[in-house]
TIMI-2910 file (N, C-alpha, C, CB; in pm, 1 decimal, decimal comma, always signed):
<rs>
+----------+----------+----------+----------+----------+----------+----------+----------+----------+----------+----------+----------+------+
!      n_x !      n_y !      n_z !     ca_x !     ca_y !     ca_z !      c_x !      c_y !      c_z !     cb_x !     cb_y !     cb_z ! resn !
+----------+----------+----------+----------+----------+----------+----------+----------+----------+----------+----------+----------+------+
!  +7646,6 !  +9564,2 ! +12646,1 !  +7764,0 !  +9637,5 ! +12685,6 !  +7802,5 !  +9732,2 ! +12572,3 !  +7880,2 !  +9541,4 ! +12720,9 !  Unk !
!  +7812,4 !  +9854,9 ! +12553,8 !  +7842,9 !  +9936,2 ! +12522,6 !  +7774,6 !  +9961,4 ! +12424,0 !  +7939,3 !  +9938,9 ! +12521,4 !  Unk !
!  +7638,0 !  +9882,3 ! +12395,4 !  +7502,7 !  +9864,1 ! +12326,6 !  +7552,3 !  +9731,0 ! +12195,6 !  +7438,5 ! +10048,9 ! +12248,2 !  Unk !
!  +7659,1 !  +9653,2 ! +12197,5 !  +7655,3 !  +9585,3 ! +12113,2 !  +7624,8 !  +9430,3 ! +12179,1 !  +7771,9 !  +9614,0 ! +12038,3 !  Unk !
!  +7597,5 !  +9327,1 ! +12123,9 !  +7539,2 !  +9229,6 ! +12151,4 !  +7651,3 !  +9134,9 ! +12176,2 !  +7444,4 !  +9199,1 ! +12057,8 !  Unk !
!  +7623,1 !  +9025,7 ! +12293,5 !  +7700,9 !  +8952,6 ! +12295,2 !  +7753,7 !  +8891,5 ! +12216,3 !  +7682,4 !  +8908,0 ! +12344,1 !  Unk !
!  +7715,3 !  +8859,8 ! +12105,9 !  +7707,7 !  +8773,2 ! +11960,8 !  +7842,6 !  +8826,0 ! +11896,1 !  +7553,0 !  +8812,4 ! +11847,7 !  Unk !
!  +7796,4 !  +9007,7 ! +11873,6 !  +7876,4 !  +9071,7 ! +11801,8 !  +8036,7 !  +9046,1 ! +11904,9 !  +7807,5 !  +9236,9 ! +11777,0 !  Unk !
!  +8030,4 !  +9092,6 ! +12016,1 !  +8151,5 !  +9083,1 ! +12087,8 !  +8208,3 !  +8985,9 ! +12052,5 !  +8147,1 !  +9081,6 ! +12213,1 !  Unk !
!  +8124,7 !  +8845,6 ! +12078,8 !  +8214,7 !  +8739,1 ! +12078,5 !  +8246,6 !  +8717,2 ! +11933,4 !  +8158,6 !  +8614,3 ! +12148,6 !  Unk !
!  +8240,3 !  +8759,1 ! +11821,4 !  +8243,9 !  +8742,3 ! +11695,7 !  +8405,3 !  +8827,9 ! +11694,1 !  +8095,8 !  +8804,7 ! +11607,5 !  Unk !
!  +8384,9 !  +8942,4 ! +11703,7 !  +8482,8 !  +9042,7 ! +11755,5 !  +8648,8 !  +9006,8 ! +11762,3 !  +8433,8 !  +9072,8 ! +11898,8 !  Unk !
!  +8617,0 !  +8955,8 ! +11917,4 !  +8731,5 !  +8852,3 ! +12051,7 !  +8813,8 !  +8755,9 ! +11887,0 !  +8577,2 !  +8671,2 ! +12231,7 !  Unk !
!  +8686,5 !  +8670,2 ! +11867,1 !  +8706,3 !  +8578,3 ! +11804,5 !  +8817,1 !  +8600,6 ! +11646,6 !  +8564,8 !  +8536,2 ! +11792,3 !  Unk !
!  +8769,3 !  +8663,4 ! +11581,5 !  +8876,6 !  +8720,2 ! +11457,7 !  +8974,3 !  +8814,4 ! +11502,7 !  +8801,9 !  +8800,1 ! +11336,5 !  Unk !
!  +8957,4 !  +8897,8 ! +11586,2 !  +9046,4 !  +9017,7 ! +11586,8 !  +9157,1 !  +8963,0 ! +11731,1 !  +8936,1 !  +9190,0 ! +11614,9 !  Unk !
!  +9084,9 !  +8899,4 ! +11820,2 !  +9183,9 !  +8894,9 ! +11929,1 !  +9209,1 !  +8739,1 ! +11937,7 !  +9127,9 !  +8965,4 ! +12075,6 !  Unk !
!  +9225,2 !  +8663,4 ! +11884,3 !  +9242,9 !  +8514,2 ! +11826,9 !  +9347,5 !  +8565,7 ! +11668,8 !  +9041,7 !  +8420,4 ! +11783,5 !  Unk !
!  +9346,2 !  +8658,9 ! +11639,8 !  +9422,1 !  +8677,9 ! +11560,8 !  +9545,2 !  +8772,1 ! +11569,3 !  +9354,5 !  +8698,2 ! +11483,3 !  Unk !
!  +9510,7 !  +8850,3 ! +11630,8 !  +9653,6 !  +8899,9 ! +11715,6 !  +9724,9 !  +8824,9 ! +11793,7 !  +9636,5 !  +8998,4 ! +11804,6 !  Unk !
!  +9645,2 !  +8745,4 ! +11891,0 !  +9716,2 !  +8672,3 ! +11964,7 !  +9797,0 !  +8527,7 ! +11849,7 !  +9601,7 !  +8626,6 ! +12094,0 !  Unk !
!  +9756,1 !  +8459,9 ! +11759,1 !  +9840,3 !  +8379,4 ! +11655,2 !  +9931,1 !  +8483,3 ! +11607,0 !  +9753,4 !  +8308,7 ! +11528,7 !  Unk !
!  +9944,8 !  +8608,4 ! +11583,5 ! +10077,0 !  +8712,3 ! +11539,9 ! +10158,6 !  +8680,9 ! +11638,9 ! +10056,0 !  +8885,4 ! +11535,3 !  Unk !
! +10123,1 !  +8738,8 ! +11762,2 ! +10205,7 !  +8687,7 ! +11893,7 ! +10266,0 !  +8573,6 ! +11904,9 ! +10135,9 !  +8679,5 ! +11999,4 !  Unk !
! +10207,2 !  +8513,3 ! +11911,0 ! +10225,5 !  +8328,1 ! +11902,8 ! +10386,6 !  +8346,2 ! +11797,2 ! +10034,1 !  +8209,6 ! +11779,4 !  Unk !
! +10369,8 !  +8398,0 ! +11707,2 ! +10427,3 !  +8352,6 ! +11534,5 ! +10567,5 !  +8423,0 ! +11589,9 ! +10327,9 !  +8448,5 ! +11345,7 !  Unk !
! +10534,5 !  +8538,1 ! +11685,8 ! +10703,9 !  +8654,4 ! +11711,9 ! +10769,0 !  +8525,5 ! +11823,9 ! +10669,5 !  +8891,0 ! +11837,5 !  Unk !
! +10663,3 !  +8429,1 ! +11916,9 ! +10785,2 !  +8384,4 ! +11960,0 ! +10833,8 !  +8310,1 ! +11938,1 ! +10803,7 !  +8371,4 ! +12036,5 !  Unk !
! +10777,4 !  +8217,4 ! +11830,2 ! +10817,3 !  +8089,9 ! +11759,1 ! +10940,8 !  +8138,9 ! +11716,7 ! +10721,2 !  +8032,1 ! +11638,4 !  Unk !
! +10947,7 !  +8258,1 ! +11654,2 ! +11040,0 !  +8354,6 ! +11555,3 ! +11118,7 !  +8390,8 ! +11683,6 ! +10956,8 !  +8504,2 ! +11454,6 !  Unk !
! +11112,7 !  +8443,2 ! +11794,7 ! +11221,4 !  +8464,9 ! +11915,6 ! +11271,5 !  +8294,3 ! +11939,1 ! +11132,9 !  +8549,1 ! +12086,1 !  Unk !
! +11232,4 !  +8239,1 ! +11940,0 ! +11282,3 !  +8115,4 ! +12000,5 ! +11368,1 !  +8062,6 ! +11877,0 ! +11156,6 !  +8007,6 ! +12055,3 !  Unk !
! +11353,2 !  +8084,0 ! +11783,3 ! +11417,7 !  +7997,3 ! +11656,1 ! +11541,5 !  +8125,5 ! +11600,6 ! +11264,3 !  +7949,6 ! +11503,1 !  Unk !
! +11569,3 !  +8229,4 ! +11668,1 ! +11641,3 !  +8356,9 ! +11674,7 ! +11750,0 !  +8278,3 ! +11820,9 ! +11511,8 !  +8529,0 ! +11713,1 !  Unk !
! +11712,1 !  +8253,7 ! +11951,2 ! +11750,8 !  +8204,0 ! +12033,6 ! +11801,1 !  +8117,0 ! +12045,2 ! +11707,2 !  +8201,3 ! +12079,3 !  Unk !
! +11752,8 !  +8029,1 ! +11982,9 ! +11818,6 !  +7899,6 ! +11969,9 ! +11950,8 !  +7875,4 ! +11877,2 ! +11716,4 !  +7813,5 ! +11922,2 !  Unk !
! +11989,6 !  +7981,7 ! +11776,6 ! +12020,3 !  +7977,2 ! +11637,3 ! +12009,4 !  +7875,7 ! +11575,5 ! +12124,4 !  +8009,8 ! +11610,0 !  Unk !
! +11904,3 !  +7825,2 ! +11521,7 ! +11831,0 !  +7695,7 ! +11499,6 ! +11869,7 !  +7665,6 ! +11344,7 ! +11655,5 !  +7709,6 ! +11528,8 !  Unk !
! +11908,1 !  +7794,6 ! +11222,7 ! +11932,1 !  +7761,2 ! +11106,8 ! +11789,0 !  +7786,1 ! +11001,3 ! +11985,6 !  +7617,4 ! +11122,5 !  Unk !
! +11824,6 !  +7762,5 ! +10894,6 ! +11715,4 !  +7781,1 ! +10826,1 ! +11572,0 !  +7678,4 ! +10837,6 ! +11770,7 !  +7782,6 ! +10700,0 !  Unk !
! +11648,1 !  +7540,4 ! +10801,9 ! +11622,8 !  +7434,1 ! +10840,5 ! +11556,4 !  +7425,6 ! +11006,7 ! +11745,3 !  +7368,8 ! +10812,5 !  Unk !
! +11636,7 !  +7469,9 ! +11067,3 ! +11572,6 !  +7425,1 ! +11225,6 ! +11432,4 !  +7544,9 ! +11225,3 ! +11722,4 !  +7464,3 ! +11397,1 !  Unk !
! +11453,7 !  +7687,7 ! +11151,5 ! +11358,2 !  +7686,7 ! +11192,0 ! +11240,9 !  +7700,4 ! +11116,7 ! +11370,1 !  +7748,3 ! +11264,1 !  Unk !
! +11240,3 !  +7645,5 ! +11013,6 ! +11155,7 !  +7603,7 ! +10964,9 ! +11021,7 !  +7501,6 ! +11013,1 ! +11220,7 !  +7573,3 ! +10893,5 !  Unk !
! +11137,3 !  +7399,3 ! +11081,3 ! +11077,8 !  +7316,3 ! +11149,2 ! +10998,3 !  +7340,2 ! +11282,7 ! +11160,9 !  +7241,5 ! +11162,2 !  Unk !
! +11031,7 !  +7430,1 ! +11338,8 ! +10997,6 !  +7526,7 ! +11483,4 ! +10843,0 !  +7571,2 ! +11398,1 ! +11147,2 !  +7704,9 ! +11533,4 !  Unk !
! +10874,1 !  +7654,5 ! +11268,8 ! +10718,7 !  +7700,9 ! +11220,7 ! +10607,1 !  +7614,7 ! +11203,5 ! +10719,6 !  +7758,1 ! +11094,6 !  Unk !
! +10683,8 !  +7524,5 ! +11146,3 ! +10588,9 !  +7383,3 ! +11107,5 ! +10551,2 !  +7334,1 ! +11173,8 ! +10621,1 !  +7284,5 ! +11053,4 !  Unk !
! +10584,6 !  +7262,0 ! +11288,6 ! +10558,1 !  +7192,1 ! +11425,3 ! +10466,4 !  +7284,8 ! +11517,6 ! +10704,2 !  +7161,2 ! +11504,8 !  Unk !
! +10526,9 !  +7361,0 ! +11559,0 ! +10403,8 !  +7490,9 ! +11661,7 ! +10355,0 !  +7569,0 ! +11584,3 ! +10465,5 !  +7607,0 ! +11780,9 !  Unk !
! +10363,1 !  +7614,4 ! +11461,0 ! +10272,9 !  +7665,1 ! +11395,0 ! +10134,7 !  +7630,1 ! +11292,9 ! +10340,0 !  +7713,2 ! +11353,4 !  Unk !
! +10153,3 !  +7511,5 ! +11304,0 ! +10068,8 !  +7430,5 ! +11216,0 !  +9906,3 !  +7455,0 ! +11244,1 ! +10109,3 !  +7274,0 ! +11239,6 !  Unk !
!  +9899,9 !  +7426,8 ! +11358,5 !  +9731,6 !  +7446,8 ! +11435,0 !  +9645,6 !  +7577,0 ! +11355,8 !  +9749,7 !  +7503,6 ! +11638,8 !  Unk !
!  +9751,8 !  +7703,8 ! +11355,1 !  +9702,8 !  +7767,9 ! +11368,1 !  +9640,6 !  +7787,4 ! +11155,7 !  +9789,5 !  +7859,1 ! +11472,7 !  Unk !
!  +9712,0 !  +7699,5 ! +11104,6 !  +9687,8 !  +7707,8 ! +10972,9 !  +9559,8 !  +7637,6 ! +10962,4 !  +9797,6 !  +7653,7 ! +10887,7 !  Unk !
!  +9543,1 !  +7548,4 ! +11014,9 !  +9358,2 !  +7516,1 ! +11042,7 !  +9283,3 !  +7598,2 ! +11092,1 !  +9316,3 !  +7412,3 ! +11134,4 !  Unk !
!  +9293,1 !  +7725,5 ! +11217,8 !  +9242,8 !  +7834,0 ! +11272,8 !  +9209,5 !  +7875,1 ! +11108,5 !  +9349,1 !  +7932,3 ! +11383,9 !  Unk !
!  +9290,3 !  +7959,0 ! +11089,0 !  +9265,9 !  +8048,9 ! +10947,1 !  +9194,8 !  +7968,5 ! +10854,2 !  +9405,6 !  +8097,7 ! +10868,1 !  Unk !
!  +9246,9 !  +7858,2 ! +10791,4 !  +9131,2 !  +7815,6 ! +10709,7 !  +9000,8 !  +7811,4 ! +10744,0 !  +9146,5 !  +7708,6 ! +10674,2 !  Unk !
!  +8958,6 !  +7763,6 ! +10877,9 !  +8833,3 !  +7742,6 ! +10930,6 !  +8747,7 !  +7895,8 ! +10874,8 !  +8848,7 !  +7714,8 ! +11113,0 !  Unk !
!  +8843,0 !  +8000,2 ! +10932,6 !  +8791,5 !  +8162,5 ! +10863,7 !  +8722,6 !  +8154,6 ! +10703,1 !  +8954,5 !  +8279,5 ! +10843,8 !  Unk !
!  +8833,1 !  +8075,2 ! +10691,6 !  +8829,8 !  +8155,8 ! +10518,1 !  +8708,9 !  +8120,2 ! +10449,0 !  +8961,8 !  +8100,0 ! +10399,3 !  Unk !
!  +8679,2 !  +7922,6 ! +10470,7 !  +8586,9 !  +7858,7 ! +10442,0 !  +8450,1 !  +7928,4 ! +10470,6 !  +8607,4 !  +7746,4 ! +10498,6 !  Unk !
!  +8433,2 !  +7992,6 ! +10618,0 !  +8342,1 !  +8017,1 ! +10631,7 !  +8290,3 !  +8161,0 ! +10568,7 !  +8338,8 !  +7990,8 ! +10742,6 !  Unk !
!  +8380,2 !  +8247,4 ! +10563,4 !  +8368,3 !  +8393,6 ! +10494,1 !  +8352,8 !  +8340,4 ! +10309,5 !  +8548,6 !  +8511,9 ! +10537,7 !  Unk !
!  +8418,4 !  +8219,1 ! +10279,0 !  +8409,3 !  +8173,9 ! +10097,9 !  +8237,4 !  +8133,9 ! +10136,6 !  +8549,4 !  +7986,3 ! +10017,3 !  Unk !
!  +8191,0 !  +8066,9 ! +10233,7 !  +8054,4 !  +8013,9 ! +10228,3 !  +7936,2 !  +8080,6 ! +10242,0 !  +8042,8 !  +7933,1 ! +10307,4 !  Unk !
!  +7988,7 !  +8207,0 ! +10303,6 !  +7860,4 !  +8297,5 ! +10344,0 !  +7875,3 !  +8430,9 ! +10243,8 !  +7863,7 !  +8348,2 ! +10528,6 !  Unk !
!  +7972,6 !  +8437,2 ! +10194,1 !  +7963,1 !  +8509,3 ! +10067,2 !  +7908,2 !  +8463,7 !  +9914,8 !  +8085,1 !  +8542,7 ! +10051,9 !  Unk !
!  +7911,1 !  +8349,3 !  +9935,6 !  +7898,6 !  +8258,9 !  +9813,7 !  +7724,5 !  +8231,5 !  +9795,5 !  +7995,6 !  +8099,9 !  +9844,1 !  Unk !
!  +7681,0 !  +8264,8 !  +9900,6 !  +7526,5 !  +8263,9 !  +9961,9 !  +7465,2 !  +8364,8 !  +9906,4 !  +7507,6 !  +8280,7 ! +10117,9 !  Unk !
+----------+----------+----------+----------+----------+----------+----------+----------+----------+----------+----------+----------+------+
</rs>
């Protein structure tokens, strides 16, 4: 498709639109903890709780870009 390889696409999807979409994710955690008037404290906890996953997403990145550079 458009001469690049499935590989590349899905590589693509994978960092760039897996990563916009966790930005997204992060504005509504941030709308909801705006909505709620949750406090510093509350929403802290809002980041921590639904945002947590995605701090394993990113590391999983990093490890692998520290491992294949390190090569």
């Amino acid at each position: 498709m458009f001469g690049f390889s499935e590989e590349q696409i899905a590589a693509f999807g994978l960092t760039f639109g897996v990563g916009a979409f966790m930005l997204y994710m992060l504005f509504i955690i941030g709308q909801l903890a705006w909505e709620s008037k949750a406090g510093k404290f509350g929403t802290f906890v809002l980041f921590l709780g639904l945002a947590f996953g995605m701090v394993g997403f990113a590391a999983k990145f990093l490890i692998q870009w520290f491992l294949t550079s390190a090569l």
